[in-house]
C-alpha positions, -999 to 999 in steps of 0.1 A, spaced: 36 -323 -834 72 -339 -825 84 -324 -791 126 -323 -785 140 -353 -771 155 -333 -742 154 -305 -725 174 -272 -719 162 -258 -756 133 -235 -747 128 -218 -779 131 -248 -803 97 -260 -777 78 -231 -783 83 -234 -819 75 -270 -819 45 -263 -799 33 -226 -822 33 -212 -787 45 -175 -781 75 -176 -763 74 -153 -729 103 -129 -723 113 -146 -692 113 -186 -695 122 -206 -662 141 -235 -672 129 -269 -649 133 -290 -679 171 -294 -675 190 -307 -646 222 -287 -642 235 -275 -609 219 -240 -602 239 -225 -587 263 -221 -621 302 -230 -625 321 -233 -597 338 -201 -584 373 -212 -597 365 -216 -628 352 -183 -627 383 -166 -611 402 -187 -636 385 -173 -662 408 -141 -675 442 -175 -677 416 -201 -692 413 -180 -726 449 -185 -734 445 -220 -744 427 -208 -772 464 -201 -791 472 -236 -787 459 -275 -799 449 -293 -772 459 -323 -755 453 -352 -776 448 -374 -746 426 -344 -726 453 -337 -704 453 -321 -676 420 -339 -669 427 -378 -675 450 -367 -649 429 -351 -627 399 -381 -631 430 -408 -626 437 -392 -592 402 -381 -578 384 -418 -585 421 -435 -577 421 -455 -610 453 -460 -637 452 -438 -660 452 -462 -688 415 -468 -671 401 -434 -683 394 -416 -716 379 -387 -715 355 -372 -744 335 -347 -758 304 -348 -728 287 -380 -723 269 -379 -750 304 -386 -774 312 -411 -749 276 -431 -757 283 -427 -795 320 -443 -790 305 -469 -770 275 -477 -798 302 -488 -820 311 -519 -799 278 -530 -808 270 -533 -844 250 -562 -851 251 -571 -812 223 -573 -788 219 -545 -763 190 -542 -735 174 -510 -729 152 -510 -695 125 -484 -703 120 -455 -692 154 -442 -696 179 -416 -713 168 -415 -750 205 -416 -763 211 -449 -757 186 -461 -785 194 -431 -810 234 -438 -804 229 -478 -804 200 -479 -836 223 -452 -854 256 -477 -853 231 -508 -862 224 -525 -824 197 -545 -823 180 -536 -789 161 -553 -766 135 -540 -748 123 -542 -714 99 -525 -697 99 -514 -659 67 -516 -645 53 -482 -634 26 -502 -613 54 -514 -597 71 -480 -595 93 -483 -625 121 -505 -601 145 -525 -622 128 -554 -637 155 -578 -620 133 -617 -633 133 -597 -670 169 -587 -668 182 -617 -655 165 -637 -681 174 -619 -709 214 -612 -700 227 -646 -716 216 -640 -749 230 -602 -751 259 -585 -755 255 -559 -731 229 -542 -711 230 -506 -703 212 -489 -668 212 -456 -660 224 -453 -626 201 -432 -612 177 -437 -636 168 -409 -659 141 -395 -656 128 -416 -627 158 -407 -602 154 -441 -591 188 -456 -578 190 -493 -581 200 -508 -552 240 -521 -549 229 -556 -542 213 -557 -576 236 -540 -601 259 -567 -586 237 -594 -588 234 -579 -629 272 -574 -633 280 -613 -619 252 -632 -641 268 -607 -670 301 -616 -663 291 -653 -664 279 -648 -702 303 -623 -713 280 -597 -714 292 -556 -708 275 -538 -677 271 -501 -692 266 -478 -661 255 -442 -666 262 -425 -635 257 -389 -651 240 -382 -619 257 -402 -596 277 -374 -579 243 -354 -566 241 -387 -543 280 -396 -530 302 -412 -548 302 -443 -525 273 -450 -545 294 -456 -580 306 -487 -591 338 -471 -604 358 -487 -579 345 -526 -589 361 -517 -624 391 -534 -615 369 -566 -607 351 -567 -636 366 -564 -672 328 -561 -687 322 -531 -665 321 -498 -679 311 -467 -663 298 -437 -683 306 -400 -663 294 -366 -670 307 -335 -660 277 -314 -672 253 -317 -642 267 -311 -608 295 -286 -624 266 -268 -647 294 -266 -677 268 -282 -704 283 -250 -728 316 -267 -733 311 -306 -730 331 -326 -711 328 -363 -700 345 -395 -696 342 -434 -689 364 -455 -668 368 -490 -680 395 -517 -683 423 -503 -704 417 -526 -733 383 -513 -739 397 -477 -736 425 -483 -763 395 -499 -782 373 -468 -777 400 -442 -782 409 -457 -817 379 -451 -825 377 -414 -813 389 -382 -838 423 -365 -830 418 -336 -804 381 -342 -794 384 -327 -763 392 -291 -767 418 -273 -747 393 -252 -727 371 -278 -713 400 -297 -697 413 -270 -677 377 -264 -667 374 -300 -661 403 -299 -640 393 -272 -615 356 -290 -611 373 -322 -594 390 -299 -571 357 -284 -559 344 -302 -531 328 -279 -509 307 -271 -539 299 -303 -543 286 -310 -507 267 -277 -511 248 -294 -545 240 -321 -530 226 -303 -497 202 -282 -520 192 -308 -545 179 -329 -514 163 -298 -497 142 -289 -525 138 -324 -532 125 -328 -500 103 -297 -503 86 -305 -538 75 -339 -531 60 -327 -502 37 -302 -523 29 -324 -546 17 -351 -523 -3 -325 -508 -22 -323 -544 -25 -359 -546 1 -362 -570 22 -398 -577 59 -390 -569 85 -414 -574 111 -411 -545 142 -397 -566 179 -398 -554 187 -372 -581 185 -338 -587 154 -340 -607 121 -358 -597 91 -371 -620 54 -368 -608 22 -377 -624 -10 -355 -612 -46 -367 -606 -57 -342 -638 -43 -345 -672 -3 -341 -671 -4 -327 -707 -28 -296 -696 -8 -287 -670 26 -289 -687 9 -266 -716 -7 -241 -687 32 -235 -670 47 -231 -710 20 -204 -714 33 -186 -686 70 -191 -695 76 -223 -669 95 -255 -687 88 -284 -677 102 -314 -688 77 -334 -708 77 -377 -712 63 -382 -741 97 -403 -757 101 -419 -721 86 -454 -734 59 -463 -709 57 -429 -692 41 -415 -726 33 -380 -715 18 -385 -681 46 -381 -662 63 -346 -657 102 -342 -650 111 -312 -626 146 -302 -622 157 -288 -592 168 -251 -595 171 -226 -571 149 -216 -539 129 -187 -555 126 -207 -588 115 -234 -568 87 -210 -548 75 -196 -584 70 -231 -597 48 -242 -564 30 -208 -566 17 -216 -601 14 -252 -596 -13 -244 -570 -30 -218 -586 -34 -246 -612 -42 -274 -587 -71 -248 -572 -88 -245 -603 -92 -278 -610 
C-alpha cells in the first residue's frame, strides 16, 4: 500500500487505504490558513471573472509588482510562477548532473523535482534524537563539494526554524565554494517576515528564496508563487518557464493578498493559539512534540502512531501521515492547525483514544 505524498486529497487516501470514506472528512493533513481567502478577494470576486476574456500577463503582472513593492526588492529580482511547486521544477533544471543536499525530513518535492531533471542528491540526515535541528558539522562538511543545498525554512514537517545565525553561517561557507542557498520559506509568513532572508538577497548572488502564496492566503485552488533571487538567475529561470504560466486570475488574487495585513496578523495570532493549545494536550498524553514555529506541528505518541492515524481516518479525521518523511518513517504525525471547533473535535477524539489505551 503506497500512501500520497501530501496531503489535502482525502478521497485519493481512502482509496489508497480500501477504507470507506465518511460523509464528513476533517482535513488536518493540510496546512492552509482556515480561515479561507481573504475577504477582498471575496468582495472582488463578481470584477475578478472578467480576466477570463483576456491572456494574461506574460510577466504575472500586477503581482511582480505587487511582490517588488511589499518585500522592497527590484523587480528584475522576482519571477513569479505557477505555486511553489512550478517554481521547485524551474529551479531542478539548474541542477542536471549537479550535486544537491537534501537535509531529511523535509518537503518531498525537492527530491521528485531534483531526481526528475537528473540531480544527484546528497543526503543528510537530521537527527530526531537530537530533535531533527539542522545538522550544522554535516552541512558544513558537505557544502564544498555541492552545487547547492536546499532547507526548508521552517522546516516541513518539523516546523522547526533554523536559527538566523546558522542559515548565515550556511549561506557564507556556500558563498565561499560557489554553492546556491535554496530557501523555502513557504511558511515563513505564519512567523513575521523579519524572519526571511529575502532582504540578504542583495548580499548574496547564490541566495535564492522560494515563496508561496498557498498557505497563509488559503488560495491552493488557483496556484500562485514566486522566488526572489538575483536577476541573472531570474532571466535564467524565466527562459526556462512556458509563455503565460501564470494565469490572469491568480495574479489579481495574488495582488489583493499582499495588501491584507490585518489578516495576516490575525493568521498568525490563531496559528500560535492553537499551537499553543495542542502541544499542551499532547504533552499531557505523554506525547513527543517538536516545538514548531509554523502552522502545523508533528508529534510522535507513546502507542503506535500508525493505529492511531488509522482510528481518526475511520471516523473521518486526516491526519497527516510520515511515512515518505525519510527518518520520521510513519511514527510521527503532522497536525495542521485549523479552526477552534476543528481543533476541540480533534482533542475530543484523540482522548477518547488516549483513554483506551
Amino acid at each position: 500500500m503506497r500512501l500520497p505524498e501530501h496531503g489535502a486529497n482525502s478521497k485519493r487516501l481512502y482509496t489508497s487505504m480500501n477504507i470507506p470514506m465518511p460523509n464528513e472528512v476533517l482535513d488536518f493533513s493540510e496546512n492552509c490558513n482556515p480561515a479561507g481567502p481573504p475577504p477582498s478577494v471575496i468582495e472582488a470576486w463578481p470584477t475578478l471573472i472578467s480576466t477570463l476574456n483576456s491572456y494574461p500577463d506574460p510577466d504575472g503582472q500586477p503581482f511582480r509588482s505587487a511582490v517588488s513593492v511589499f518585500h522592497q526588492v527590484d523587480e528584475q529580482q522576482v519571477l513569479v510562477g505557477n505555486g511553489a511547486a512550478e517554481i521547485l521544477s524551474l529551479l531542478a533544471g539548474n541542477y542536471r548532473g549537479k550535486r544537491v543536499i537534501l537535509i531529511d525530513p523535509t518537503f518531498s518535492e525537492y527530491r521528485a523535482t531534483l531526481e526528475a531533471n537528473g540531480a544527484e542528491v546528497v543526503s543528510l540526515q537530521a537527527s530526531e534524537a537530537e530533535g531533527f535541528e539542522l545538522p550544522m558539522r554535516q552541512i558544513l562538511k558537505a557544502l564544498p563539494t555541492a552545487d547547492a543545498i536546499y532547507i526548508c525554512t521552517p522546516n516541513n514537517p518539523t516546523g522547526l526554524l533554523p536559527s538566523k545565525s546558522e542559515l548565515l553561517t550556511i549561506i557564507e561557507v556556500a558563498k565561499s565554494s560557489s554553492t546556491d542557498v535554496v530557501l523555502d520559506e513557504a511558511f515563513i509568513d505564519f512567523i513575521d517576515e523579519s524572519k526571511s532572508f529575502i532582504p540578504q538577497v542583495a548580499n548574496y548572488p547564490n541566495l535564492l528564496i522560494v515563496r508561496s502564496m498557498t498557505k497563509m492566503y488559503a488560495i491552493p485552488g488557483i496556484r500562485l508563487g514566486y522566488i526572489i533571487a538575483h536577476p541573472n538567475r531570474i532571466e535564467t529561470l524565466k527562459q526556462r518557464a512556458s509563455h503565460w504560466h501564470v494565469n490572469g486570475l491568480a495574479a489579481e488574487i495574488g495582488l489583493f493578498c499582499l495588501q491584507e495585513e490585518a489578516y495576516r496578523e490575525q493568521a498568525i495570532l490563531h496559528a500560535q493559539s492553537e499551537r499553543v493549545k495542542m502541544t499542551q494536550f499532547l504533552r499531557s498524553h505523554s506525547c513527543e512534540v517538536l516545538d514548531s514555529s509554523a502552522n502545523y506541528l508533528v508529534m510522535k505518541p507513546v502507542q503506535d502512531a500508525k493505529k492511531l492515524y488509522k482510528e481518526l481516518l475511520n471516523q473521518g479525521i486526516v491526519l497527516r501521515h510520515s511515512e515518505n518523511f525519510r527518518g520520521m518513517n510513519g511514527r510521527w504525525l503532522r497536525i495542521g492547525m485549523k479552526s477552534e471547533t476543528m481543533m476541540d473535535t480533534l482533542r475530543e477524539a484523540m482522548d477518547q483514544w488516549f483513554k483506551r489505551q
